[in-house]
C-alpha positions in Angstrom: -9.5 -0.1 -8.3 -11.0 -3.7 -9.3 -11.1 -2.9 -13.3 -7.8 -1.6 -13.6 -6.2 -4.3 -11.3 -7.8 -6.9 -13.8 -6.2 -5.4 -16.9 -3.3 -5.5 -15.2 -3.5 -9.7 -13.4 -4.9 -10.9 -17.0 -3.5 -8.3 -19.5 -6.7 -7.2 -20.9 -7.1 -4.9 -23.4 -7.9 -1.4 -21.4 -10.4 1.0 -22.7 -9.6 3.9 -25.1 -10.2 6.5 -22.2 -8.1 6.9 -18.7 -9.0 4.9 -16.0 -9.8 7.2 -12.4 -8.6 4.7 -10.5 -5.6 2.7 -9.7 -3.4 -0.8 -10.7 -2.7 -3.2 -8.1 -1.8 -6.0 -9.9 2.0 -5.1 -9.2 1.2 -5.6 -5.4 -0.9 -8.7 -5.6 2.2 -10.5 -7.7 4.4 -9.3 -5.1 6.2 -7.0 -7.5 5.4 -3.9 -5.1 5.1 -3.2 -1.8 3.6 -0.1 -1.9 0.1 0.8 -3.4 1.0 4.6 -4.2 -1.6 6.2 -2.8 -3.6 6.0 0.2 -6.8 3.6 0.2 -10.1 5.8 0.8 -13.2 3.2 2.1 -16.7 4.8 2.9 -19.2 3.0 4.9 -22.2 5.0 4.9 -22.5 8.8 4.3 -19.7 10.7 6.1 -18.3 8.0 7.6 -15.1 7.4 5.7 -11.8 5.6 6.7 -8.4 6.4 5.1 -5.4 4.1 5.2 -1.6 4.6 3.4 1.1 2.3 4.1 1.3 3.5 7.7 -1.2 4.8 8.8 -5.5 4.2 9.3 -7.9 7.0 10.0 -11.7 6.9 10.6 -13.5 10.0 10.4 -16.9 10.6 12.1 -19.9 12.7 10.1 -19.6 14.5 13.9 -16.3 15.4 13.3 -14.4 12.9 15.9 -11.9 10.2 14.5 -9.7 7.8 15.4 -6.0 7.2 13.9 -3.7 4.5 14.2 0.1 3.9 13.7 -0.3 0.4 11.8 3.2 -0.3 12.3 3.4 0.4 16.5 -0.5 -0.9 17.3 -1.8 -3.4 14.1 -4.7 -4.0 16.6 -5.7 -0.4 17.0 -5.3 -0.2 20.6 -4.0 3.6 21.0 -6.7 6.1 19.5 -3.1 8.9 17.9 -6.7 11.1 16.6 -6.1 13.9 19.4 -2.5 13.7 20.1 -0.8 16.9 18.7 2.3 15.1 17.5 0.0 13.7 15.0 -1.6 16.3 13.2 0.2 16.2 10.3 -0.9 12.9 9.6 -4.4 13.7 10.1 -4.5 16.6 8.0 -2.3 14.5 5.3 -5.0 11.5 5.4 -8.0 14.4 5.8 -6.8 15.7 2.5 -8.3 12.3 0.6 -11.7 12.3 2.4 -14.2 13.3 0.0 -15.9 16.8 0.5 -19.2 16.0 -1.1 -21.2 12.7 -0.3 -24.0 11.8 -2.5 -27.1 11.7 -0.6 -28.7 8.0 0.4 -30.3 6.0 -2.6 -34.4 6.5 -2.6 -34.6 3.5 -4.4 -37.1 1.1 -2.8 -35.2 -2.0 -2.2 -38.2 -4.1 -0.6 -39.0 -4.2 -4.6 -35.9 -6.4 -4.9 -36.4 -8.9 -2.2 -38.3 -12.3 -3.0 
């Protein structure tokens, strides 16, 4: 997301292949409102939250979750994850969870500190 939203701010050359990700630019100008696709953050392994224009999901490596209406509860009071009226929006927001996480680095950090 950061690369492609600077070729778009500065108008910057973009590279000869496609980018994977997406242009912001339009929304930090104030041009758009909407990103066009749902925002995927990992914190972790497995533990991944999802958020589109409406909605914000957290899902648990155990399976359990929380979703919120962002719209009805910006403070993420009332946990929607179990409520059947709400499945389809957990499965839609479930669809852009990764299926495969990479496993931790093994790189000795400690190396790194001074």
């Amino acid at each position: 997301v950061l690369y492609p939203t600077l070729v778009g701010l500065y108008g910057l050359s973009p590279p000869g292949h496609e980018l994977n990700e997406f242009d912001l630019s339009a929304v930090i100008k104030g041009l758009a409102n909407e990103r066009g696709k749902p925002i995927v953050n990992t914190y972790y392994r497995n533990y991944h939250s999802v958020r589109n224009e409406r909605f914000r999901m957290i899902q648990y490596p155990d399976g359990t979750g929380e979703l919120y209406d962002m719209q009805q509860d910006p403070w993420e009071w009332k946990n929607l994850y179990l409520d059947p009226d709400y499945t389809g929006v957990r499965k839609s927001l479930a669809h852009h969870i990764p299926k495969h996480n990479e496993p931790y680095s093994t790189i000795p950090w400690e190396r790194f500190e001074s």
